[in-house]
N, C-alpha and C positions, 0 to 999 in steps of 0.2 A: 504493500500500500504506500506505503512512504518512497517508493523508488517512485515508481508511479506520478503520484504528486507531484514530488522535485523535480521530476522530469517536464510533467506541464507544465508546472509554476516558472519555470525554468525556462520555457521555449514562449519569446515574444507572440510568433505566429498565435501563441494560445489563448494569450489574451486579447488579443485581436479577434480569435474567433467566438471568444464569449463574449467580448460585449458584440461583435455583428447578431449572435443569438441573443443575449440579452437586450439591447435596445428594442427590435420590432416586440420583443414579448410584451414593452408596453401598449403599443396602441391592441397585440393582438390579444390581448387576454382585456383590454379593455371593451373592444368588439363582443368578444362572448359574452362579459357582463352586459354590458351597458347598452347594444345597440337597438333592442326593442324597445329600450326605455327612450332613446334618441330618436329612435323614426315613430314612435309614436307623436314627442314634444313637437320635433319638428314638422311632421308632415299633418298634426292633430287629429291622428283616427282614435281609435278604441286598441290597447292594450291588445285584444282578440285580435285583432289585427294586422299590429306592428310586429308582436311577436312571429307568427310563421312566416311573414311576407320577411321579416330583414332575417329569419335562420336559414331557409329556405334560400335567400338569395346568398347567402357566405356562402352555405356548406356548396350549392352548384358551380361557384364560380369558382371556389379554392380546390375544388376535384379539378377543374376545367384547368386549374393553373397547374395542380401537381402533375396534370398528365404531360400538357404542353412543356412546361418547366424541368422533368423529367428525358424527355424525348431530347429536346433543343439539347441541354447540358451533355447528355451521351451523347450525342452527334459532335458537338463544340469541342468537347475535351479530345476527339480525337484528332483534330486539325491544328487546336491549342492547348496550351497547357493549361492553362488561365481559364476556358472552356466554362467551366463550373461557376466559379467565383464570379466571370463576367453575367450569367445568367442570374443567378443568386444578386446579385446589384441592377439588372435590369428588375427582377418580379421588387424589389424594396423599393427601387423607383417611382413603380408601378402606387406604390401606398402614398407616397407623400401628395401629388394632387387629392390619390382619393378619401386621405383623412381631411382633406383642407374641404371636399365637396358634402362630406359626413357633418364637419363642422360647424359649417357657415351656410350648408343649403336647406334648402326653404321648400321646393317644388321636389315632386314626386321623384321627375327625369335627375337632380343633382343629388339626392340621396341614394336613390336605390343604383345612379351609374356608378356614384362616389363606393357602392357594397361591394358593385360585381370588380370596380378595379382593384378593391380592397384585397377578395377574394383571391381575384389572379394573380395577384402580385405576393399575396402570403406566399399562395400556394407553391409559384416556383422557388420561391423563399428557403419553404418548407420542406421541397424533397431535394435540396442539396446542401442540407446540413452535416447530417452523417457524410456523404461522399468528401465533401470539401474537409473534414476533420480528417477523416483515411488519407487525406492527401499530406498532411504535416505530422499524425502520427502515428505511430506502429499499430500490429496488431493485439498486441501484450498490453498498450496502456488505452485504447477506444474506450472501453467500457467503463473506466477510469474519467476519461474524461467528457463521454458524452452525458455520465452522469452527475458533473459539475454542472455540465451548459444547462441540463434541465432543470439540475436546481439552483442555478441564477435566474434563469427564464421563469421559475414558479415564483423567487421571490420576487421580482419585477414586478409578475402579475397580480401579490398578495397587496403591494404597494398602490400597485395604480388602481385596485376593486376599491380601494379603501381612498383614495384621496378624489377620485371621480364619483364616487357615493357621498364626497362633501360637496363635489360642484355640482352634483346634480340638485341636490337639497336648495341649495345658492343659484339655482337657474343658470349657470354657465357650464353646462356638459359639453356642449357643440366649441364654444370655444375652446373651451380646455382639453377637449380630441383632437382638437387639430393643433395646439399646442407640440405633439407627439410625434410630427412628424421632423423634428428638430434631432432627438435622439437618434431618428433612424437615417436624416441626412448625413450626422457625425460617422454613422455606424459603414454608407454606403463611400463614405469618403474615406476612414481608415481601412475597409476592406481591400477597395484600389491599389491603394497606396502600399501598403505594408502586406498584403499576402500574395507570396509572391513563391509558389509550391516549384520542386524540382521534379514532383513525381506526383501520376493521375493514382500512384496507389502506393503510397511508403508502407514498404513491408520490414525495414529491420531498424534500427537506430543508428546506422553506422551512417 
């Protein structure tokens, strides 16, 4: 366990890949709470309502991204090495308008467009987290550290249920979701920059 650790704690790449997985955790774990509560306020239907219509629209759209997201990134990594990481920063992209259309929209078409880019931009987010982590570290330490990321990423999410459950109380949910897309611009700019893999699959530590 300890080898393990010093060895992530150890390797820049790795902190680099937890906060890229820790920053989106906020706005996405703010979505699974808060967003019925949001395209309700916003859009002013009935609770009955907003609830299937905005889960309905994540869970289709974040399928539609993991597939897309998934596909493109295999195809990308064999031409680049970078392949992944560049996909995985287009679907985050993808979020920063659609928290901004989540936050400040008013009409049907700028909420529910503001869900599905949400969705597709998690989603390719989402399935190139493990592969991009294989790409900086062994097979000995993954499960070491993909169970850091998650529990960054849960405590992300424990932080922002609870301080989005203030602004909602305070009438400012919409602002303060789109506030979110600030972390994940930091998150898409040190990913560029600083992960920068020798290999589409590190197998040994050497």
């Amino acid at each position: 366990v300890l080898n393990s650790l010093g060895m992530l704690f150890g390797t820049i790449s790795f902190w680099v890949i937890m906060f890229y997985f820790a920053a989106p955790s906020f706005p996405g774990w703010a979505i699974k709470n808060w967003i019925p509560t949001l395209f309700s306020s916003s859009l002013h239907i009935d609770m009955a309502q907003a609830g299937p219509l905005s889960t309905i629209t994540i869970a289709l759209s974040s399928f539609i991204g993991v597939l897309f997201g998934g596909i493109l990134a295999d195809k990308w990594i064999q031409q680049n090495i970078r392949g992944r990481i560049y996909t995985g920063a287009i679907g985050l992209s993808l979020t920063i308008p659609a928290l901004l259309f989540l936050g400040f929209g008013q009409t049907l078409f700028t909420v529910v467009g503001g869900a599905v880019f949400f969705g597709i931009g998690y989603g390719m987010f989402d399935a190139n987290n493990m592969p991009i982590l294989c790409q900086f570290v062994s097979p000995q330490h993954r499960a070491a550290g993909y169970g850091l990321m998650n529990m960054t990423g849960v405590f992300a999410g424990a932080f922002i249920t609870n301080l989005l459950g203030k602004s909602t109380d305070s009438g400012t949910l919409g602002p303060d979701l789109a506030l979110l897309a600030i972390p994940v611009a930091i998150a898409i700019v040190l990913q560029l920059v600083m992960l920068k893999p020798k290999f589409a699959d590190k197998t040994d530590d050497n």
